[in-house]
C-alpha positions in Angstrom: 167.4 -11.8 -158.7 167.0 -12.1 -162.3 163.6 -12.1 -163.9 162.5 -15.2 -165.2 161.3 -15.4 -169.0 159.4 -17.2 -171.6 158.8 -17.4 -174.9 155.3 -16.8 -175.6 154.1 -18.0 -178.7 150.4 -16.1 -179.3 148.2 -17.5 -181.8 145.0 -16.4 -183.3 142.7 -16.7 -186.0 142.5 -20.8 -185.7 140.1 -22.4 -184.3 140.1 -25.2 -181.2 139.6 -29.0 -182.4 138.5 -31.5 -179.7 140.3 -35.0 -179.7 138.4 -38.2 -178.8 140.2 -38.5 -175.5 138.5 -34.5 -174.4 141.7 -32.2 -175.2 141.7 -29.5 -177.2 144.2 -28.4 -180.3 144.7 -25.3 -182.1 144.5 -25.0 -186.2 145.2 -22.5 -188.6 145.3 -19.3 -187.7 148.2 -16.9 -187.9 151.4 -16.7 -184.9 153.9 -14.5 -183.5 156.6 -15.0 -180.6 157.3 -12.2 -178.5 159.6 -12.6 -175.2 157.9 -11.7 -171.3 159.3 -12.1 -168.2 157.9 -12.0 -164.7 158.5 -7.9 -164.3 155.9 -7.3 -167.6 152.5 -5.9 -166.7 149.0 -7.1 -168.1 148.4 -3.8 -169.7 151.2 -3.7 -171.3 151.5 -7.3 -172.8 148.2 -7.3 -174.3 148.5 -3.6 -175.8 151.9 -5.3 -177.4 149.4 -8.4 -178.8 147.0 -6.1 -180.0 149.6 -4.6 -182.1 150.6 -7.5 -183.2 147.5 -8.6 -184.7 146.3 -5.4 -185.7 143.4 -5.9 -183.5 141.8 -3.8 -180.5 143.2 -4.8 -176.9 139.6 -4.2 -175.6 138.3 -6.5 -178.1 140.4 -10.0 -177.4 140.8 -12.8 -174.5 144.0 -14.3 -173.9 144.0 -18.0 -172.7 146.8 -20.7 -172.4 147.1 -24.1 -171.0 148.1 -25.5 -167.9 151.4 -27.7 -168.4 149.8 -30.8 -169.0 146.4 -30.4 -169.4 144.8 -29.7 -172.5 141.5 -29.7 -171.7 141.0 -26.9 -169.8 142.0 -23.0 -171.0 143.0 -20.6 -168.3 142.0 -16.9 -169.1 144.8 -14.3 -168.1 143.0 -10.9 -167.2 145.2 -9.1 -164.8 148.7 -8.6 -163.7 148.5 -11.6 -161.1 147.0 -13.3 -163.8 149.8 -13.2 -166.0 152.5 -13.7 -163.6 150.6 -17.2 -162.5 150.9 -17.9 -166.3 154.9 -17.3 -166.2 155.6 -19.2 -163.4 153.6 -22.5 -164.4 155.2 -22.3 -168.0 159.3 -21.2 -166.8 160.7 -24.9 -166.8 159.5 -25.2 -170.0 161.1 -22.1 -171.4 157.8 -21.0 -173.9 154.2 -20.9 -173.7 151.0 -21.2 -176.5 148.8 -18.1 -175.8 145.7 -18.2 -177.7 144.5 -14.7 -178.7 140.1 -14.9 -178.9 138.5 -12.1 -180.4 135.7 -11.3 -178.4 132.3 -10.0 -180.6 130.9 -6.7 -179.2 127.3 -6.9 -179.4 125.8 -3.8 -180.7 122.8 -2.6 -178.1 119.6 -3.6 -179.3 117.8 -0.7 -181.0 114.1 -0.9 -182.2 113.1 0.3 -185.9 110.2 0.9 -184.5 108.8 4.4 -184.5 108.3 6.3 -180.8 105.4 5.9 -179.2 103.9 9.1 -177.0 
């Protein structure tokens, strides 16, 4: 059987607008296509979007849309994840991924002196 595949076009640095009627678009931001089919791991597509933006794989979310429905984005974390994602979007032939860099919060440290 051959592996279906999509076109998934990842964007990030925009920013999502809300329309009157609820649904979200995406502006600005920069956007790359790369090809995935149904036989690519998690691990391995997000390592190849981190490259892509120059960013660390640890440090993003990846979301898309359902066909038809703009007003909710589903997050893709896993393998079973992705494949969902694939399926959904293969009559359609691509997909808009929408890469979120995540901000790591540095721990909380006191400048206050030691107490004893």
């Amino acid at each position: 059987m051959a592996a279906m595949k999509i076109i998934a076009i990842c964007q990030s640095g925009g920013k999502f607008v809300t329309g009157k009627d609820g649904s979200l678009s995406y502006k600005g931001g920069d956007a790359h296509a790369i090809d995935i089919d149904d036989l690519m791991k998690f691990n391995e597509f997000k390592e190849e979007v981190a490259e892509m933006f120059n960013i660390r794989a640890d440090s993003m979310s990846i979301k898309y849309f359902l066909p038809g429905n703009k007003k909710i984005l589903i997050t893709i974390s896993n393998d079973k994840d992705l494949q969902r994602m694939i399926k959904f979007h293969v009559s359609s032939s691509t997909v808009d991924i929408y890469i979120l860099i995540e901000e790591v919060a540095a721990p909380e440290v006191s400048n206050m002196p030691a107490s004893r």
